[in-house]
C-alpha positions as CSV (number, residue, x, y, z in Angstrom):
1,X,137.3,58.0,-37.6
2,X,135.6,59.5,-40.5
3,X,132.0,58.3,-41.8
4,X,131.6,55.6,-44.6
5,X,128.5,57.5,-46.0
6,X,129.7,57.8,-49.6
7,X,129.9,54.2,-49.7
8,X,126.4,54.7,-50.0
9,X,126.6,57.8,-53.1
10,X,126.0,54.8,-56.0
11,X,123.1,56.4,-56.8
12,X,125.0,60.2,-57.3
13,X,127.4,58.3,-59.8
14,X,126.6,59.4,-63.3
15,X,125.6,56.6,-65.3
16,X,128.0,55.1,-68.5
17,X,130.9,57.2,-66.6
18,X,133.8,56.4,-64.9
19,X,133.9,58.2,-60.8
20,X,135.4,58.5,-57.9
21,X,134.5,60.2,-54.6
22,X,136.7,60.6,-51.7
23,X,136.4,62.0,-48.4
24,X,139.9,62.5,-46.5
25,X,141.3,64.1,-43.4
26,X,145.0,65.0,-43.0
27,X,146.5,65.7,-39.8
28,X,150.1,66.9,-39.1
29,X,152.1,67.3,-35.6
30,X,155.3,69.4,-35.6
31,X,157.9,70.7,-32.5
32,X,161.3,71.6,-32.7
33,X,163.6,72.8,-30.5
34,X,167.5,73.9,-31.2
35,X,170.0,74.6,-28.8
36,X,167.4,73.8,-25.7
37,X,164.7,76.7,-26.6
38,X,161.4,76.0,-28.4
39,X,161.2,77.5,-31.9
40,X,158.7,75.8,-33.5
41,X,155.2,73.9,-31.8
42,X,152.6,73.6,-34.6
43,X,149.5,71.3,-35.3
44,X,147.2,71.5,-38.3
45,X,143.9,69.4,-39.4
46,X,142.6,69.3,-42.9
47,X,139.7,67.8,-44.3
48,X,137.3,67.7,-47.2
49,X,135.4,65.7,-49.9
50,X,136.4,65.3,-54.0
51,X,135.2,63.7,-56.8
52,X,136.8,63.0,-60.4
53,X,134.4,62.0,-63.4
54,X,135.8,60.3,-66.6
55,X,133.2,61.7,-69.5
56,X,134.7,61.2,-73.1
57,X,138.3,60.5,-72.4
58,X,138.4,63.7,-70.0
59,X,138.4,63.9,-66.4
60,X,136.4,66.5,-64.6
61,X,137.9,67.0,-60.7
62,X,136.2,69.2,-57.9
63,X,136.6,69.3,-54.1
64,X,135.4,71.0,-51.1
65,X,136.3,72.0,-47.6
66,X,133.7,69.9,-46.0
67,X,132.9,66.2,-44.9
68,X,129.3,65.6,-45.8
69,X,126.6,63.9,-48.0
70,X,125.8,67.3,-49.4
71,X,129.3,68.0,-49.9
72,X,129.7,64.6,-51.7
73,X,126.6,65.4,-53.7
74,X,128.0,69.1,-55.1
75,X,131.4,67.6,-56.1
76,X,130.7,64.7,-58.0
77,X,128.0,67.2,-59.9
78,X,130.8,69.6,-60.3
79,X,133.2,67.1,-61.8
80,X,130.6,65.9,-64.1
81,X,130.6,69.9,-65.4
82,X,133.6,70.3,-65.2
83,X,134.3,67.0,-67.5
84,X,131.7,67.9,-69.6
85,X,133.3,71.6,-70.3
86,X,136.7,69.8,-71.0
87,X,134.7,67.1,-73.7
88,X,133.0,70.2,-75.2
89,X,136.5,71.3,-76.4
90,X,138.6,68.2,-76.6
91,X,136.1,66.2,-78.4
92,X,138.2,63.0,-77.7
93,X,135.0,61.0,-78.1
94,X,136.8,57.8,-76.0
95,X,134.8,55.3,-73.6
96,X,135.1,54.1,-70.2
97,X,138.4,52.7,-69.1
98,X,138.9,49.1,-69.1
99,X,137.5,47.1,-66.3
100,X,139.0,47.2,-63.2
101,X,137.9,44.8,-60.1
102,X,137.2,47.2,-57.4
103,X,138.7,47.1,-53.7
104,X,136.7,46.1,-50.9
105,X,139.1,46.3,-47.6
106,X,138.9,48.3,-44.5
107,X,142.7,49.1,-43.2
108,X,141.8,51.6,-40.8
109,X,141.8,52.1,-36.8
110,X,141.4,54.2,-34.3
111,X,145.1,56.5,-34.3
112,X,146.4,58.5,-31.1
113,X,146.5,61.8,-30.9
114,X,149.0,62.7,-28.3
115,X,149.3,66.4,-27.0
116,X,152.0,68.4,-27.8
117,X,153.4,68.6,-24.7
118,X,153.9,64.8,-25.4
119,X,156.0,65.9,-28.2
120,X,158.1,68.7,-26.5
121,X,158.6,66.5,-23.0
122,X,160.4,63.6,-25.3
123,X,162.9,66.0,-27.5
124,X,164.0,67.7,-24.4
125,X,164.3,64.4,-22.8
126,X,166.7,63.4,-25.8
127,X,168.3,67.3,-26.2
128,X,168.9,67.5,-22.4
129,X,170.7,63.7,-22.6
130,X,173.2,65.2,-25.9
131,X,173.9,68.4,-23.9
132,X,174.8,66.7,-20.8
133,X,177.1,64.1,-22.6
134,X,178.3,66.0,-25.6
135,X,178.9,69.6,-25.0
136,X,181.4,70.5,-27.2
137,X,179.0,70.1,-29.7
138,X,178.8,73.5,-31.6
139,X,175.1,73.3,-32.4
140,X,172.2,70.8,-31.9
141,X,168.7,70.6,-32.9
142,X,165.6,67.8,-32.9
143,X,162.5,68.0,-34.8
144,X,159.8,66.2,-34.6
145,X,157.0,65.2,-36.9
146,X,154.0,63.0,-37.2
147,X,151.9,62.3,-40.0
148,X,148.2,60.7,-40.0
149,X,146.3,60.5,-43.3
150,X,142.7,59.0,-43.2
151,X,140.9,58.3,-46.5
152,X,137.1,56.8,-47.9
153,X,137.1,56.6,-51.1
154,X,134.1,54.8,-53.3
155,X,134.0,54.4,-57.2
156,X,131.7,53.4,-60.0
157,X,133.5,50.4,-60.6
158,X,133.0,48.7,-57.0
159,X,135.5,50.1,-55.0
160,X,135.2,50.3,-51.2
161,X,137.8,51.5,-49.0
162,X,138.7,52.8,-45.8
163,X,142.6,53.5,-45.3
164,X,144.7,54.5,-42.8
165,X,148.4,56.0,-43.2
166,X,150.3,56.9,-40.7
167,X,154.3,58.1,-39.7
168,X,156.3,60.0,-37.0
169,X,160.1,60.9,-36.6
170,X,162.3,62.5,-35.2
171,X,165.6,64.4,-36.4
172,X,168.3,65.0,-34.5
173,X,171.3,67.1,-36.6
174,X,174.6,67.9,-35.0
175,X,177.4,69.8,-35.6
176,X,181.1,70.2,-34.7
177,X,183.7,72.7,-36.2
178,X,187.2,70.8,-37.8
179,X,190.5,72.6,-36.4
180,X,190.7,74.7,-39.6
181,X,187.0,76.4,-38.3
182,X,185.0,74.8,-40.7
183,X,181.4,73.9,-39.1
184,X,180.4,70.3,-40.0
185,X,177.2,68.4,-39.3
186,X,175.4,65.3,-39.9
187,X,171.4,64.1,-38.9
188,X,170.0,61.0,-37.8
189,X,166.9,60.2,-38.4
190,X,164.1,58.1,-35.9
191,X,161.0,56.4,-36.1
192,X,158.7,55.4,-39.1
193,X,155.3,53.6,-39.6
194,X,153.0,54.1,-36.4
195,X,152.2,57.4,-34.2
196,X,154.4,59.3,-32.3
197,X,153.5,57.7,-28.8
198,X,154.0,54.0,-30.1
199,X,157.3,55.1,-32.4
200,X,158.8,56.9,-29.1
201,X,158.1,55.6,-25.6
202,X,161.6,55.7,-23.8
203,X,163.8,58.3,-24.3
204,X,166.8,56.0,-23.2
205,X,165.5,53.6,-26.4
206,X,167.5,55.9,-28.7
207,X,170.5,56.7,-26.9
208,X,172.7,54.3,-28.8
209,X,171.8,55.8,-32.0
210,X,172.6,59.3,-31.1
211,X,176.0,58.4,-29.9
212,X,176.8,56.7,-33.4
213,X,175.7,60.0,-34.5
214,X,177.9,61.8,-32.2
215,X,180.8,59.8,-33.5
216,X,180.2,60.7,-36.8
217,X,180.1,64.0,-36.8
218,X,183.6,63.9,-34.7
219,X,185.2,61.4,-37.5
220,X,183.7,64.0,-39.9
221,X,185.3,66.8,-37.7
222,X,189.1,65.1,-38.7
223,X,187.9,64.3,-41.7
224,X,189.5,65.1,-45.8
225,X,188.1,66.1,-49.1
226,X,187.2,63.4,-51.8
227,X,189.4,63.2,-54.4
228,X,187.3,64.3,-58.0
229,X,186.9,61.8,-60.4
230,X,185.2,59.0,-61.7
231,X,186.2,56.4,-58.6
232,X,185.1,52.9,-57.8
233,X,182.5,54.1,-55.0
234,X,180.3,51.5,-53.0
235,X,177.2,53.2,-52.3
236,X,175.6,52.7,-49.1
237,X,171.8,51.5,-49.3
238,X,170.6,55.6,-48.5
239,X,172.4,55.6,-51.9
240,X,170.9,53.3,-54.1
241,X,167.9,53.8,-52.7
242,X,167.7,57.4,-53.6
243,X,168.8,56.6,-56.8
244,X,166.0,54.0,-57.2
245,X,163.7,56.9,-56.4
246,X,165.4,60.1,-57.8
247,X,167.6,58.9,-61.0
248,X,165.6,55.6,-62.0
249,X,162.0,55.9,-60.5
250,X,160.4,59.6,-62.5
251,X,161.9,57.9,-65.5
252,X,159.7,55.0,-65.7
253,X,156.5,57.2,-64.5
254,X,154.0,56.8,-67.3
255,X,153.4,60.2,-67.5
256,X,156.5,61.1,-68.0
257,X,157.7,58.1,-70.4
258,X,154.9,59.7,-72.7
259,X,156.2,63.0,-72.1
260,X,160.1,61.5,-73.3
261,X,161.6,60.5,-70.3
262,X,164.9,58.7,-71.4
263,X,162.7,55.3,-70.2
264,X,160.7,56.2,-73.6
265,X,160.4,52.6,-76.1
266,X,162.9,51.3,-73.5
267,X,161.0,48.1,-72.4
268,X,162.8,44.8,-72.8
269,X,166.2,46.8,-73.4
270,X,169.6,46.8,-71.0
271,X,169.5,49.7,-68.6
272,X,171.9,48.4,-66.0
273,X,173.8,45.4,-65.0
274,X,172.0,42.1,-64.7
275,X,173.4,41.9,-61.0
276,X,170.1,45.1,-60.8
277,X,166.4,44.7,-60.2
278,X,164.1,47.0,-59.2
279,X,160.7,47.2,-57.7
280,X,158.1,49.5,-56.5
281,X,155.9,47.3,-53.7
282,X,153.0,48.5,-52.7
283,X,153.0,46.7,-48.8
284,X,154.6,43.5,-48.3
285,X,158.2,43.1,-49.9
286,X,159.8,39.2,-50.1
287,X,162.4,41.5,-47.0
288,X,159.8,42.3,-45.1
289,X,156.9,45.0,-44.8
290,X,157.4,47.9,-47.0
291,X,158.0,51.3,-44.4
292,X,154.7,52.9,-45.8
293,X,152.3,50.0,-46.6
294,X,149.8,51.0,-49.4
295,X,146.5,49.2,-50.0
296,X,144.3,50.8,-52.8
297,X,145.3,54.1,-54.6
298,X,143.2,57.2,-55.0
299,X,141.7,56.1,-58.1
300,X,140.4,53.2,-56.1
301,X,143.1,50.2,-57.7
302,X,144.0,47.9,-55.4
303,X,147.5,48.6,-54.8
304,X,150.1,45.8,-56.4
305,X,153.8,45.7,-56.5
306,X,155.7,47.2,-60.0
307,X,158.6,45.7,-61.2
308,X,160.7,47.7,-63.5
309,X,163.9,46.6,-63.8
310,X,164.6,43.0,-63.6
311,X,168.3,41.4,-64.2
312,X,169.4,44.5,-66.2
313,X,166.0,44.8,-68.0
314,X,163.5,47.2,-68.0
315,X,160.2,45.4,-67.7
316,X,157.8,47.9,-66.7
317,X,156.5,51.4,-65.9
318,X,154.3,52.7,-63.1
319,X,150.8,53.6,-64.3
320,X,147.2,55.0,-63.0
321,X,144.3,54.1,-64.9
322,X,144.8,56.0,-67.8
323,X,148.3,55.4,-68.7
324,X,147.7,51.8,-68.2
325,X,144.9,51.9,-71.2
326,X,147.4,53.5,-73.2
327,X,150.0,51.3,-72.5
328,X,147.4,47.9,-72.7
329,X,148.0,47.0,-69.4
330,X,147.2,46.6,-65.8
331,X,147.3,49.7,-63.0
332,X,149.1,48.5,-60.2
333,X,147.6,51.2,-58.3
334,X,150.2,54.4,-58.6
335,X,147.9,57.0,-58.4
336,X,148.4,59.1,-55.8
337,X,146.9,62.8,-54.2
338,X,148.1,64.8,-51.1
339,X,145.5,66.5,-50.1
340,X,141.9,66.3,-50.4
341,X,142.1,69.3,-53.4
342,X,144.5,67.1,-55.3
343,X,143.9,65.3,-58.0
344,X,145.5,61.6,-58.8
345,X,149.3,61.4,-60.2
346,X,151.0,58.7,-61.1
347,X,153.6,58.7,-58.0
348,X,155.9,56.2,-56.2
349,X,155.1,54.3,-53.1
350,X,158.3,52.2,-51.7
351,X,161.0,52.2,-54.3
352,X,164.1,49.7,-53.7
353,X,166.8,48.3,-55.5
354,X,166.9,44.3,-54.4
355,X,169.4,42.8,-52.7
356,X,172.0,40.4,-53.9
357,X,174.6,38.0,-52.5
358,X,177.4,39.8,-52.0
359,X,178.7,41.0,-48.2
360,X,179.6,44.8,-47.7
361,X,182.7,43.5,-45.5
362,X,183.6,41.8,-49.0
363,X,182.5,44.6,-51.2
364,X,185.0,47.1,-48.9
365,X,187.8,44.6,-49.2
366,X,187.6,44.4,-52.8
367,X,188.6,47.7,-53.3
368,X,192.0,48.8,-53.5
369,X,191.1,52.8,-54.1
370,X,187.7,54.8,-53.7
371,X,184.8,55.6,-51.7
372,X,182.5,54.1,-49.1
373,X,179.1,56.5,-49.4
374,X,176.5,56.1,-46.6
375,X,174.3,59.2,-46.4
376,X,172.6,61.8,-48.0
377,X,170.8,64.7,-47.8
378,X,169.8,65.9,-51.3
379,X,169.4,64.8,-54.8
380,X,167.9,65.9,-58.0
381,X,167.6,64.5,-61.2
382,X,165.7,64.8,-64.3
383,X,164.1,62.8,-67.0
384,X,166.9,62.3,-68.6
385,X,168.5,60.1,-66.0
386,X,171.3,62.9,-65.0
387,X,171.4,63.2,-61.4
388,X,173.5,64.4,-58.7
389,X,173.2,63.3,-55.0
390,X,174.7,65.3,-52.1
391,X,176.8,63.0,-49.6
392,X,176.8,64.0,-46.0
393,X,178.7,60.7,-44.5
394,X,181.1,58.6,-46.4
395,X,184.8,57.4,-45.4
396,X,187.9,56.7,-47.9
397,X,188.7,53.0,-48.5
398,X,192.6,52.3,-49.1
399,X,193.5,48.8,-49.8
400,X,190.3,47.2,-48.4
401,X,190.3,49.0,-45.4
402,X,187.8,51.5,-44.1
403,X,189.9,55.1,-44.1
404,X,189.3,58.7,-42.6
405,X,185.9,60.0,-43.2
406,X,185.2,62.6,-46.0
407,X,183.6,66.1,-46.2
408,X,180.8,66.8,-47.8
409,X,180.7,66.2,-51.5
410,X,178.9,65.3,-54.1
411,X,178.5,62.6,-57.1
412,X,176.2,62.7,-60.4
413,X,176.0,60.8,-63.5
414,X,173.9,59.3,-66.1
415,X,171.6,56.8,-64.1
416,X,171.4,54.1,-66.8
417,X,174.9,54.4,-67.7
418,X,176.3,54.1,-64.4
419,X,173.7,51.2,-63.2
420,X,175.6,49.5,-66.3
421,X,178.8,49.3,-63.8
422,X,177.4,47.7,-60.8
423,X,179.5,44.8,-60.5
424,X,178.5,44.0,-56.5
425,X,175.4,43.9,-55.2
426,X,175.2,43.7,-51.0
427,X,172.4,41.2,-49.4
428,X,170.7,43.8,-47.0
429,X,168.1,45.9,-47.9
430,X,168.4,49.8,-46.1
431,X,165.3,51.4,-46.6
432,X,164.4,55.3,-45.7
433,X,160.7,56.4,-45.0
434,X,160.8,60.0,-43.6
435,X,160.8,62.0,-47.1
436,X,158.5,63.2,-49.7
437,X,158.5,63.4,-53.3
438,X,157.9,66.7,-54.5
439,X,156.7,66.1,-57.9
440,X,153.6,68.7,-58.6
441,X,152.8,67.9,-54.8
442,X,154.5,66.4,-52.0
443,X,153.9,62.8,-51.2
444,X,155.1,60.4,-48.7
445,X,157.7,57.9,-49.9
446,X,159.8,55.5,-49.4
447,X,162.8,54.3,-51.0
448,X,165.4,51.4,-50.6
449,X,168.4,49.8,-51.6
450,X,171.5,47.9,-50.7
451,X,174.9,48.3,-51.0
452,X,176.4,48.6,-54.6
453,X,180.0,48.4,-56.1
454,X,180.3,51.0,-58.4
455,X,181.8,53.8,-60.9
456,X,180.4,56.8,-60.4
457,X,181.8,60.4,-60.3
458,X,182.6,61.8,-57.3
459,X,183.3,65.5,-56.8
460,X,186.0,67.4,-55.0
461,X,186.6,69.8,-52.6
């Protein structure tokens, strides 16, 4: 576990400034083997010290390769330079930031480190079981990943904290070719919050999961091309919940609301049907722990939920410290940084859609002609709200009933527009944790929805 000395750096923090100083290590496990041989068996370590100091309405940032009281020392008086440099020019001549309580909390332990071998052993385990049961597969492949992030972070305005963040997976991906030669595949995805040796004990634990993959991709294998067209589509909660993130989520960052976003001078305004609300928790949902709890933030904010849309209104924006003094009001704790040489963002932490009352058994019936989308393996939006999602799994519905599965397609739209449409809501809550956010630099996420009744467009062959 890494030392609490900064804790102890008050003293380096420059007075009638705003600071932070944090010390992280990042650690990252990686094998993957396709079609039986090994191809890729990596592991990497990272760690280092950084400081950010607030002089004048400007923030100075420096970090270093090391984890050390000197190295604390040289950064926080290299941020002072550096914010001192950026005054020199800017000349904003603005004070500290409002007050902010600061986080005293320790959610940190002692993490495994299993060898690779550990690693390789259980995906041949799992690759030897698909072979043996599935061999008319036309290609297979598993990858697996685990993540461990270990943070200290101190500020001049009381913070405290030792954190802990941790996630492993695995992905298996299939494919099969469709009697016209046409190679299709789909992926499941396993694990989530813990380390690989607690997320994956027992090979046989996620046999059931790849043989609903399996079936899949053999449905896929028979299956037709979507119709184009704007189409009553219910959207699986993979779905809304990357729309939550992708189409809905970067517009309501505070950064980018000041940079235009379509969110801009939105607040208090109809952005979607009242049967939508949307948070962004921080650890414990009213479903259930959030996939990657979140405690305090990088700038040293306790970390609180923020609720942007609620009953067809937007409410809110995500903020860090100095968004939320522009705005007039309080950080929830959305700043965010990768690595130890990054500096805060404003990012997003577990992103759903809530749940409503509706059941996707009556949500399927209901419709007479369109779409049932489960899965995805893309999307990209802007700030705007324009977006377009790749779908991977999805089946026809005719007359209420679940029809042949589709090939892969696509569907886009104007976020807002077509939230504005959702006239079902499902009551369960599907939430994804494995991805990251790419947004200057990656970041662990997690988004979430359920099931919605919809008309979006839906492309073609």
């Amino acid at each position: 576990m890494l030392e609490e000395f900064i804790y102890e750096a008050g003293d380096l923090f420059p007075t009638g400034s705003d600071a932070e100083l944090r010390v992280q290590r990042s650690r990252n496990r990686a094998v993957n083997i396709v079609q039986g041989n090994l191809v890729g068996n990596g592991r990497s370590d990272a760690s280092g010290t950084c400081a950010r100091v607030r002089r004048g309405g400007v923030c100075g940032f420096s970090s270093i390769a090391d984890v050390s009281k000197e190295a604390a020392r040289a950064v926080l008086a290299s941020a002072v330079d550096n914010a001192d440099f950026m005054d020199s020019r800017l000349s904003r001549g603005k004070g500290a930031y409002p007050v902010v309580k600061g986080a005293v909390l320790n959610e940190s332990w002692e993490v495994s480190d299993p060898e690779q071998k550990y690693y390789v052993d259980f995906l041949r385990a799992l690759d030897s079981y698909i072979i043996g049961k599935y061999p008319d597969l036309a290609s297979r492949g598993l990858f697996a990943r685990s993540e461990c992030i270990e943070k200290v972070i101190a500020t001049s305005f009381g913070t405290k904290a030792h954190t802990t963040f941790q996630r492993s997976y695995i992905y298996v991906q299939m494919s099969a070719m469709t009697p016209a030669g046409i190679t299709v595949d789909n992926l499941a995805i396993l694990g989530g919050w813990n380390e690989f040796d607690r997320n994956f004990v027992k090979p046989e634990d996620f046999y059931e999961k790849i043989d609903n993959l399996y079936k899949e991709v053999r449905l896929k294998s028979e299956g037709v091309y979507a119709e184009a067209g704007t189409k009553t589509c219910i959207l699986g909660g993979d779905l809304s919940g990357m729309l939550a993130h992708e189409a809905v989520g970067h517009t309501v960052e505070a950064d980018l609301v000041i940079g235009g976003s379509v969110a801009a001078g939105k607040i208090g305004q109809r952005v979607a049907s009242d049967l939508v609300s949307m948070v962004d928790y921080a650890n414990v949902t009213p479903f259930g722990m959030s996939p990657l709890p979140l405690y305090v933030d990088d700038e040293g904010v306790r970390c609180t939920d923020a609720e942007l849309i609620r009953d067809g209104i937007l409410v809110g924006y995500m903020h860090n410290r100095d968004s939320a003094e522009r705005f007039g009001v309080t950080p929830c704790g959305n700043a965010r940084a990768f690595a130890y040489s990054d500096e805060p963002l404003i990012r997003m932490r577990n992103t759903a859609v809530l749940p409503g009352k509706s059941k996707l058994e009556d949500m399927i019936a209901s419709v007479d002609d369109g779409y049932y989308l489960c899965s995805t393996n893309n999307g990209q939006a802007d700030t705007t709200g324009e977006f377009m999602f790749g779908i991977t799994m999805g089946y026809e519905i005719k007359h209420g009933k679940i029809g042949k599965a589709i090939l892969d397609t696509t569907i886009s739209g104007v976020a807002f527009d077509m939230l504005k449409t959702v006239d079902m809501v499902s009551d369960t809550v599907t939430w994804s944790s494995s991805g990251y956010c790419g947004k200057k630099q990656q970041m662990p996420v997690s988004l979430g929805g359920p099931a919605l009744r919809c008309k979006v467009n839906i492309g073609g062959r």
